[in-house]
VEXPA-871987 format. One record per residue (C-alpha): residue in one letter; x negated, y negated, z; residue number from 1. Coordinates in nm, 3 decimals. Example, Ala and Ser with C-alpha at 12.3 -4.5 7.8 and 13.67 -1.06 7.14 Angstrom:
# VEXPA-871987
   code        xx        yy        zz   pos
      A    -1.230     0.450     0.780     1
      S    -1.367     0.106     0.714     2
# end
This chain:
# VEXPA-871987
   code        xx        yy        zz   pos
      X     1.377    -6.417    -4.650     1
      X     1.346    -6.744    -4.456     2
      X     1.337    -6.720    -4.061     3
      X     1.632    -6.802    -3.833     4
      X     1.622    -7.132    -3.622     5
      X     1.503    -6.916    -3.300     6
      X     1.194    -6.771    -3.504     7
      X     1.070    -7.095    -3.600     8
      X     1.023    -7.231    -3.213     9
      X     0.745    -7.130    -3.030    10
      X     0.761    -6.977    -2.701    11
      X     0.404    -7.059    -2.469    12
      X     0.397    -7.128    -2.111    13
      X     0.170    -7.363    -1.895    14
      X     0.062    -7.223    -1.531    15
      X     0.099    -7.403    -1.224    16
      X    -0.077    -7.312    -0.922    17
      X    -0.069    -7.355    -0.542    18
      X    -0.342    -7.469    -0.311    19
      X    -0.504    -7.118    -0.313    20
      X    -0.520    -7.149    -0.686    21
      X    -0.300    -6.863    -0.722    22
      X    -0.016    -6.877    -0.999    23
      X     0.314    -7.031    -0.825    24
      X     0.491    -7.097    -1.133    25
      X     0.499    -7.125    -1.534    26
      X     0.641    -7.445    -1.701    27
      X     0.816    -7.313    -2.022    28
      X     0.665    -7.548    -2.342    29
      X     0.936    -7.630    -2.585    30
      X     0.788    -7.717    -2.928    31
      X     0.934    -7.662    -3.264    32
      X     0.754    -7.506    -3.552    33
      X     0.515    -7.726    -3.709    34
      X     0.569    -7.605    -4.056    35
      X     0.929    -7.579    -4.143    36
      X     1.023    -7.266    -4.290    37
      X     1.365    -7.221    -4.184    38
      X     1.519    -7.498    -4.407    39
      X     1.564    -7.720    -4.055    40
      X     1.383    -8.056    -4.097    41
      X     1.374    -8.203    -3.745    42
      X     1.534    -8.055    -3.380    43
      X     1.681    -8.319    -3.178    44
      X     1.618    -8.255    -2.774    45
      X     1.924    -8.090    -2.700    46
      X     1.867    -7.873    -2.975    47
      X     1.519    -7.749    -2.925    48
      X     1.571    -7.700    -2.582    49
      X     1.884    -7.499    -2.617    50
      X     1.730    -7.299    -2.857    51
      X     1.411    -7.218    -2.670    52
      X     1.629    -7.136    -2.372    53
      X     1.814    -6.883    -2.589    54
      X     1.489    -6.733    -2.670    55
      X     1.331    -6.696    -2.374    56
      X     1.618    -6.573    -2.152    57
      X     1.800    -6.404    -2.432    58
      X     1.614    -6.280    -2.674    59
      X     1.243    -6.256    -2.518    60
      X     1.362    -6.183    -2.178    61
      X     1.284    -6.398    -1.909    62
      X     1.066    -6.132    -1.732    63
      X     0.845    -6.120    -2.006    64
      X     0.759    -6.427    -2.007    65
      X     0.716    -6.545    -1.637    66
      X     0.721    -6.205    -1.470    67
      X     0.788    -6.227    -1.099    68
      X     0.708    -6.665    -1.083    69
      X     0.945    -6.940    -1.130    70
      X     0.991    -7.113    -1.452    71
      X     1.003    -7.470    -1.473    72
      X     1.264    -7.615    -1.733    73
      X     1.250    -7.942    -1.909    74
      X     1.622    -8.080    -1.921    75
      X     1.746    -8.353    -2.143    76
      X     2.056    -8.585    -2.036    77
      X     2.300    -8.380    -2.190    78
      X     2.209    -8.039    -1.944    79
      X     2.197    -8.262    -1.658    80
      X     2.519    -8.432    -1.717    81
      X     2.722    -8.057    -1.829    82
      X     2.810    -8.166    -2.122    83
      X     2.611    -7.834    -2.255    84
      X     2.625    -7.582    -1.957    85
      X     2.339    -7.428    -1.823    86
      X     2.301    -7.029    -1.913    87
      X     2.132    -6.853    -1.653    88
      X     2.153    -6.892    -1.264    89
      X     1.932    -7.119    -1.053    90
      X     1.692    -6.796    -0.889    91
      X     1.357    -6.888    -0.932    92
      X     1.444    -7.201    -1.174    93
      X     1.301    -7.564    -1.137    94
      X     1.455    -7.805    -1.341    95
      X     1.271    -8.112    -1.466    96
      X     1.415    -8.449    -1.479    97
      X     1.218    -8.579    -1.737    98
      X     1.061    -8.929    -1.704    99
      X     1.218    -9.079    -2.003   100
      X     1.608    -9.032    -1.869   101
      X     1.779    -9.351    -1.778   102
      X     1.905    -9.326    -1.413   103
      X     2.268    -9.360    -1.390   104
      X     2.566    -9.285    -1.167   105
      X     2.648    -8.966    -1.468   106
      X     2.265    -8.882    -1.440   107
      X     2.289    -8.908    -1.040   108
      X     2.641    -8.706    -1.022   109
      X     2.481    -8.450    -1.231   110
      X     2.174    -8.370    -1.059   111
      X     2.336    -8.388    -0.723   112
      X     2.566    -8.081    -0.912   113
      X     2.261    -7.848    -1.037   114
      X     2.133    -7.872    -0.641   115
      X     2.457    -7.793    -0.500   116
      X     2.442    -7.502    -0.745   117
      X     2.125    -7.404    -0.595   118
      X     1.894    -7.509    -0.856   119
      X     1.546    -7.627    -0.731   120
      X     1.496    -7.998    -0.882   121
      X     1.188    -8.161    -1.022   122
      X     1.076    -8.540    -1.129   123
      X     0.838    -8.503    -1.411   124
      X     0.567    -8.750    -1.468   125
      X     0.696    -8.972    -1.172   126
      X     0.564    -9.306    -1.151   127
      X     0.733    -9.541    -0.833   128
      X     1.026    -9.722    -0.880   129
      X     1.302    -9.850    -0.719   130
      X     1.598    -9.710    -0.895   131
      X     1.414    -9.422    -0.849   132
      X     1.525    -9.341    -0.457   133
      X     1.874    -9.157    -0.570   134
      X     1.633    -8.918    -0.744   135
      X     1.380    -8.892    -0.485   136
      X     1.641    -8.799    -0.207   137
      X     1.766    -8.552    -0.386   138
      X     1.433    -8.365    -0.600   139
      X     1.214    -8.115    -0.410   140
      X     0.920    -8.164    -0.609   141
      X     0.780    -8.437    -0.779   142
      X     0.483    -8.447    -1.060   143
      X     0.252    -8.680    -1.106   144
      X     0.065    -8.719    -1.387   145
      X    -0.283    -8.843    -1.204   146
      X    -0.430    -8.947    -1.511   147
      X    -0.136    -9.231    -1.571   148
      X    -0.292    -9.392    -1.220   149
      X    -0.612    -9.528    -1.074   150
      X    -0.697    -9.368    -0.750   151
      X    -0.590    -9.630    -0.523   152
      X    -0.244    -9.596    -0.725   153
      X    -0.272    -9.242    -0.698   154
      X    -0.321    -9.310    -0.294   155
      X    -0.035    -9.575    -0.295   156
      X     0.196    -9.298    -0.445   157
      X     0.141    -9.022    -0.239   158
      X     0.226    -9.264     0.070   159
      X     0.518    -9.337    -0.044   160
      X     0.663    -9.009    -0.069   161
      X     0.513    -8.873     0.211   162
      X     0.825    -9.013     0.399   163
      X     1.071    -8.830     0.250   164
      X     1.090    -8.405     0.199   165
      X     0.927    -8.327    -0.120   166
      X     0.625    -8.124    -0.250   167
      X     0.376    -8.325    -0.485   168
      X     0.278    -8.155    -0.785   169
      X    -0.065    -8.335    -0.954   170
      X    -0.017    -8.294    -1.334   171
      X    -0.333    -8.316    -1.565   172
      X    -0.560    -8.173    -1.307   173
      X    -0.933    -8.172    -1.564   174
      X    -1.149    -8.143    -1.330   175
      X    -1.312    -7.996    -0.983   176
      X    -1.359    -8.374    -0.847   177
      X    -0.963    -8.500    -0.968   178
      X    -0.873    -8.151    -0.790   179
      X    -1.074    -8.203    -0.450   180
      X    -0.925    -8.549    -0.454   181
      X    -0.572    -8.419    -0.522   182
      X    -0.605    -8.156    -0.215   183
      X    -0.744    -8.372     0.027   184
      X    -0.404    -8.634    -0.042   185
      X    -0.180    -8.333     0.053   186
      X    -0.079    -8.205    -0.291   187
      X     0.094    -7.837    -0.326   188
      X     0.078    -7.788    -0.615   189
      X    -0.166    -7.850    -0.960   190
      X    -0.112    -7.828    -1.326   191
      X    -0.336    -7.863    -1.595   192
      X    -0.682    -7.746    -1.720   193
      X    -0.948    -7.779    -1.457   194
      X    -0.986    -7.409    -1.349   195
      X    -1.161    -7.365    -1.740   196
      X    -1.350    -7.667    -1.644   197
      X    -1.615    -7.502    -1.389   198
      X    -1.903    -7.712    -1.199   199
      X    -2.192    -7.541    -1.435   200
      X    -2.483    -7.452    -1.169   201
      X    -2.792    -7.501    -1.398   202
      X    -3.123    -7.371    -1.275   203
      X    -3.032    -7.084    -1.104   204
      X    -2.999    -6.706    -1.214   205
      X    -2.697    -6.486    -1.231   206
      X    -2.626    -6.261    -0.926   207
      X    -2.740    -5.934    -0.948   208
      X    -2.422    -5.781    -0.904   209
      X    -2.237    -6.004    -1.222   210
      X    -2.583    -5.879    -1.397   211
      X    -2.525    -5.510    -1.376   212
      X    -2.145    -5.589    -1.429   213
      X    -2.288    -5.744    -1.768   214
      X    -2.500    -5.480    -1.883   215
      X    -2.215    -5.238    -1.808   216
      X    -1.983    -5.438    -1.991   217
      X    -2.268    -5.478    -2.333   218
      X    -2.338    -5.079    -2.267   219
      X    -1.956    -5.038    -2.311   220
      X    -1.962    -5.192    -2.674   221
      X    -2.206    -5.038    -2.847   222
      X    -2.038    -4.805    -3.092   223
      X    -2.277    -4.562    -3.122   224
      X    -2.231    -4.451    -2.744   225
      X    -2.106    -4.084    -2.697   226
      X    -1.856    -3.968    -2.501   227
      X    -2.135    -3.819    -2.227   228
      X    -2.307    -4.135    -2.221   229
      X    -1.999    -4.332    -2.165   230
      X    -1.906    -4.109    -1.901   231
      X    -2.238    -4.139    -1.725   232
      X    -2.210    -4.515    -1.757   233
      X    -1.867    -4.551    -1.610   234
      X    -1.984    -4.318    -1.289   235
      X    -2.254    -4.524    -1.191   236
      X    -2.020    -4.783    -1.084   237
      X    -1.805    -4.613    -0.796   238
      X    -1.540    -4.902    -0.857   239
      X    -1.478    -4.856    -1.204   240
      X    -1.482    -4.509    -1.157   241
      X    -1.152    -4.536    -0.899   242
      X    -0.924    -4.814    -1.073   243
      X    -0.977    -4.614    -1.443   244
      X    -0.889    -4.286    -1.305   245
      X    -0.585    -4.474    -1.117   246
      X    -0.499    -4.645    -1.399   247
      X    -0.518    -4.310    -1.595   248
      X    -0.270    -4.167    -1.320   249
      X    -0.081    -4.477    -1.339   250
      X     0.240    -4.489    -1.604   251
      X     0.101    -4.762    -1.782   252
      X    -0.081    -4.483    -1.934   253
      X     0.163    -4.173    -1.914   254
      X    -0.032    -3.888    -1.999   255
      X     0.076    -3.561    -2.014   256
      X    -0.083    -3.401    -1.667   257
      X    -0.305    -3.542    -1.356   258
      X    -0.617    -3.674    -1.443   259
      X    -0.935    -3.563    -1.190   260
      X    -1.234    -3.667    -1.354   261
      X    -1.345    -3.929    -1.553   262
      X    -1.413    -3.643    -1.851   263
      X    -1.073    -3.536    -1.851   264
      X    -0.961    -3.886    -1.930   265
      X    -1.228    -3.936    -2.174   266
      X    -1.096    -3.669    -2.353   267
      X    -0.736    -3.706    -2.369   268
      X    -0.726    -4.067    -2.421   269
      X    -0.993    -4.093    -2.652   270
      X    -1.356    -4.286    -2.687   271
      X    -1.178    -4.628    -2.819   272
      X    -0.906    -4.644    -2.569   273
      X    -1.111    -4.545    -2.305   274
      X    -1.402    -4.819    -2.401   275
      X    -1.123    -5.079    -2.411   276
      X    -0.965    -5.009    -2.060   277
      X    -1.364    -4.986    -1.910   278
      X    -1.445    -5.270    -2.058   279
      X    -1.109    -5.481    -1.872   280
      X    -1.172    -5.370    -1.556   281
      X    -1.562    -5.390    -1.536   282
      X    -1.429    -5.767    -1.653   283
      X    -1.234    -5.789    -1.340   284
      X    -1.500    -5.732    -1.060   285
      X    -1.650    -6.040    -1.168   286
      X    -1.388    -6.221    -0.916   287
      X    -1.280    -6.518    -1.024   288
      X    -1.253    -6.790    -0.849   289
      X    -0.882    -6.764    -0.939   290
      X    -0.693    -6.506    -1.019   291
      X    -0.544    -6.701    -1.369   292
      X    -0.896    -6.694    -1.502   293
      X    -0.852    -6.302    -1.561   294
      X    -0.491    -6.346    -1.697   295
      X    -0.592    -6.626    -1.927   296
      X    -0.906    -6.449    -2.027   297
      X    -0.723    -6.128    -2.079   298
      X    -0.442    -6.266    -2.282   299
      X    -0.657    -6.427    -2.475   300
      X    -0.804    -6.059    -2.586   301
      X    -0.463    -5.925    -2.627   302
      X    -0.365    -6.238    -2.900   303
      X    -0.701    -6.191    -3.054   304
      X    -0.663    -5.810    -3.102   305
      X    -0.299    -5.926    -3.231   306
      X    -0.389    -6.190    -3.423   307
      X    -0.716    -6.088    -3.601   308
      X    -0.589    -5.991    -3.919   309
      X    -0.397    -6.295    -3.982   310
      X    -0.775    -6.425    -3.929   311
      X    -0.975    -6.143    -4.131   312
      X    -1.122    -6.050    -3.820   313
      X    -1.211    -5.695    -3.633   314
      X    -0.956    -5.624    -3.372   315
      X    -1.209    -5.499    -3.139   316
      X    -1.430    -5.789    -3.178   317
      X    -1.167    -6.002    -3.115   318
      X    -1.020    -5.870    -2.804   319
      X    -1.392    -5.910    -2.675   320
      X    -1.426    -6.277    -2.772   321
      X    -1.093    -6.364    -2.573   322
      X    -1.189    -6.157    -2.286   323
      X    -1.542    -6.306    -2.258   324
      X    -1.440    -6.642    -2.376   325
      X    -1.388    -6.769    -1.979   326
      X    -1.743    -6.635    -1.817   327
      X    -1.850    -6.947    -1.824   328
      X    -1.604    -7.068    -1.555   329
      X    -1.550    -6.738    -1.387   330
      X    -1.981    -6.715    -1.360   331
      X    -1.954    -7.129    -1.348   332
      X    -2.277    -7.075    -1.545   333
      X    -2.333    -7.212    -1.911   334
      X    -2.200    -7.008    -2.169   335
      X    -2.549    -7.038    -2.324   336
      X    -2.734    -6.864    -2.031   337
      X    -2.456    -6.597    -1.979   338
      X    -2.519    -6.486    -2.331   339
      X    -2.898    -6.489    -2.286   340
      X    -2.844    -6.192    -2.061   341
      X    -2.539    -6.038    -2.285   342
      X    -2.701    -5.941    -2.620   343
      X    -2.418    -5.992    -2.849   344
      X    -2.418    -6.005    -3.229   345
      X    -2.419    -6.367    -3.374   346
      X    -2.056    -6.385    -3.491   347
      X    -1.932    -6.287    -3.150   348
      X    -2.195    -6.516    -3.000   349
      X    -2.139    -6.781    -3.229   350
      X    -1.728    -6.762    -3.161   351
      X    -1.811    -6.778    -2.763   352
      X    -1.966    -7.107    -2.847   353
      X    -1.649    -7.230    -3.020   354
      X    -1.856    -7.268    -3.340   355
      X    -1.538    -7.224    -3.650   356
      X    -1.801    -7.177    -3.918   357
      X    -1.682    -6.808    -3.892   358
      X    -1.353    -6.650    -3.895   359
      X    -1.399    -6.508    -3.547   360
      X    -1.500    -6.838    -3.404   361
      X    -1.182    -7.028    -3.617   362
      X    -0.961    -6.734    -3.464   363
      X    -1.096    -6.822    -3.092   364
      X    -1.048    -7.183    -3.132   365
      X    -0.690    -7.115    -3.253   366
      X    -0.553    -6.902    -2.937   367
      X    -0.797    -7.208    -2.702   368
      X    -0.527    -7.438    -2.838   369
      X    -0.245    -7.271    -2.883   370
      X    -0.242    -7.224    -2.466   371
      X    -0.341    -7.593    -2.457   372
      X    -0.024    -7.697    -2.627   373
      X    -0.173    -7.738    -2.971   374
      X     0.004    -7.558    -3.226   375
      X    -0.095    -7.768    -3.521   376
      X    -0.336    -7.488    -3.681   377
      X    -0.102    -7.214    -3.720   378
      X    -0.267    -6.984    -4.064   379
      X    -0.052    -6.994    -4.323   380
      X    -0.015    -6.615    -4.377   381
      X     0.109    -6.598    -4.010   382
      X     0.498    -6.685    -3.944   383
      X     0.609    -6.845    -3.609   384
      X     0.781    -6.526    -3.490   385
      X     0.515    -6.298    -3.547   386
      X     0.318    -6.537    -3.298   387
      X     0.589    -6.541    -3.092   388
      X     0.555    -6.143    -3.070   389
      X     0.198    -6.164    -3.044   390
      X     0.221    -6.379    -2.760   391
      X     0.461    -6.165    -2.579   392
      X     0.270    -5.894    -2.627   393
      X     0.014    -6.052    -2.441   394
      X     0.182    -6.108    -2.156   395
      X     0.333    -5.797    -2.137   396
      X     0.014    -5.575    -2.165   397
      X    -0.136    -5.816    -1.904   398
      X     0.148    -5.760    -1.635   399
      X     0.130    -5.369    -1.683   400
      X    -0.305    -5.454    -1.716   401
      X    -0.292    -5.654    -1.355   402
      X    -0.079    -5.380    -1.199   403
      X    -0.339    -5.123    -1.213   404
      X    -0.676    -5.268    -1.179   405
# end
């Protein structure tokens, strides 16, 4: 049976963060299906966008997939003008005005509409210009894309609007210097992939306390380990010790009656499940130096796990390569030295490394894209809705995950 027109678009989301680097919103990505398998040869804009806004309010669930953020919308002319009516009310909704919509008094009318209606209005990828200024006056945030301008543009810009009441969003934020640059001009707010671009610090050695977090974490997969030695392991950390036995109290895990000891968990969850949840939370002392390095890292482990039979690969292996896929910028250390102190075997070492000449490594590379926008690799034995679900899954496990560690 061929898929429905909602199963063949893919649902993904893009963070954006504030000047703490903590997640502010998500900016819902609507892309068709780059393999058509629903008998539908090409979306126009209003189409695609309708039908992504079905799924993720409708049949996802909004929840799922921005939790307690705001979602930022990509509108076409025809949403902005009412000739299709928006579904869902403005609470925690920014709608972009994208850059490619000619301003006119319908265009004008229509946004000044969606803000009486409370809706929180963006410009996307602004760049200055006069006809502009009935947009300006009425958007609350603007986005620049800061690779579209030199710096003294980029200056220019920001001068500009600091006389009238918007926040500046920097879009296609790469690096630590374009995001020291972008804070020190007043931004609010940055999108884009800098925060997995880390300032590597060669020459010097790991601190001891992400060392011992490291050798817990490569104690935690071997799978010869029994469940006295596990238990050993996990009390030597008094941390770990107090978020697992919360998080066995907790009802993400629901078990039957109180859990005291570390033992009593071992034994009613189980070895596996046990070594899993261990191995998350040892993950998350590491302290990031933001918070969306854990949730990228860990839904990266949940869509691997997902994922890895559609790629011939272990499960277990890998969740691990999609949790320990970001150490280099949560260490800001080279992935090469991190390893050097993290005995791995050489498919899981080789995959960390972004080497495809494995399936692990191809299956790594895949879920790197696919949150970079890049759905172009999709395996063919893997149908658009089943990523969809896999995806979903992720994000789900990871807001239950982040409540109790």
């Amino acid at each position: 049976m061929s898929e429905s027109i909602s199963d063949s678009i893919l649902i993904a989301r893009q963070p954006i963060f504030d000047k703490n680097l903590a997640v502010y919103a998500y900016e819902l990505l609507f892309r068709s299906s780059m393999v058509n398998e629903s008998g539908v040869n090409e979306f126009n804009g209003d189409n695609a966008t309708t039908q992504v806004i079905n799924n993720a309010f409708m049949e996802f669930g909004i929840e799922k997939v921005i939790g307690n953020k705001c979602a930022f919308i990509n509108l076409t002319r025809s949403f902005i003008t009412g000739e299709i009516p928006l579904p869902f009310r403005p609470d925690k909704i920014v709608l972009e005005v994208l850059e490619d919509i000619e301003v006119s008094d319908d265009v004008i009318n229509g946004i000044n509409e969606l803000k009486q209606q409370g809706f929180t209005i963006a410009l996307d990828d602004f760049i200055y210009r006069e006809e502009l200024k009935p947009l300006i006056e009425v958007a609350s945030i603007i986005k620049i894309d800061i690779l579209a301008l030199t710096e003294s543009e980029l200056i220019e810009h920001v001068a500009l609007l600091q006389n009238h009441d918007v926040e500046l969003l920097a879009e296609k934020v790469e690096t630590d210097e374009q995001y020291e640059l972008c804070k020190t001009l007043g931004f609010q707010y940055y999108q884009g992939y800098f925060f997995c671009h880390p300032t590597l610090i060669d020459g010097k050695a790991l601190p001891d306390n992400n060392l011992a977090v490291l050798r817990i974490l490569n104690s935690l997969q071997n799978s010869n380990v029994t469940i006295d030695e596990l238990e050993l392991l996990i009390k030597q950390d008094v941390s770990l010790s107090f978020k697992l036995l919360r998080l066995l109290n907790s009802a993400a895990i629901a078990l039957p009656r109180q859990i005291d000891t570390i033992h009593q968990g071992l034994v009613f969850l189980g070895l596996k499940s046990i070594k899993s949840w261990a191995t998350v939370i040892a993950f998350s002392t590491l302290e990031p130096k933001s918070n969306a390095l854990m949730t990228t890292a860990l839904i990266r482990a949940k869509m691997g796990s997902e994922l890895a039979h559609s790629f011939n690969c272990d499960k277990d292996t890998a969740f691990i390569a999609g949790l320990f896929s970001l150490l280099d910028a949560i260490l800001k250390q080279p992935m090469t030295k991190i390893l050097d102190s993290l005995p791995l075997g050489n498919d899981l070492r080789n995959a960390l490394l972004l080497k495809t000449d494995t399936p692990l490594g191809k299956l790594l590379l895949f879920i790197v894209n696919y949150e970079q926008d890049d759905f172009e690799d999709i395996p063919p034995n893997t149908s658009i809705s089943e990523l969809n679900r896999a995806y979903l899954a992720a994000l789900e496990w990871v807001g239950l995950t982040e409540k109790n560690i």
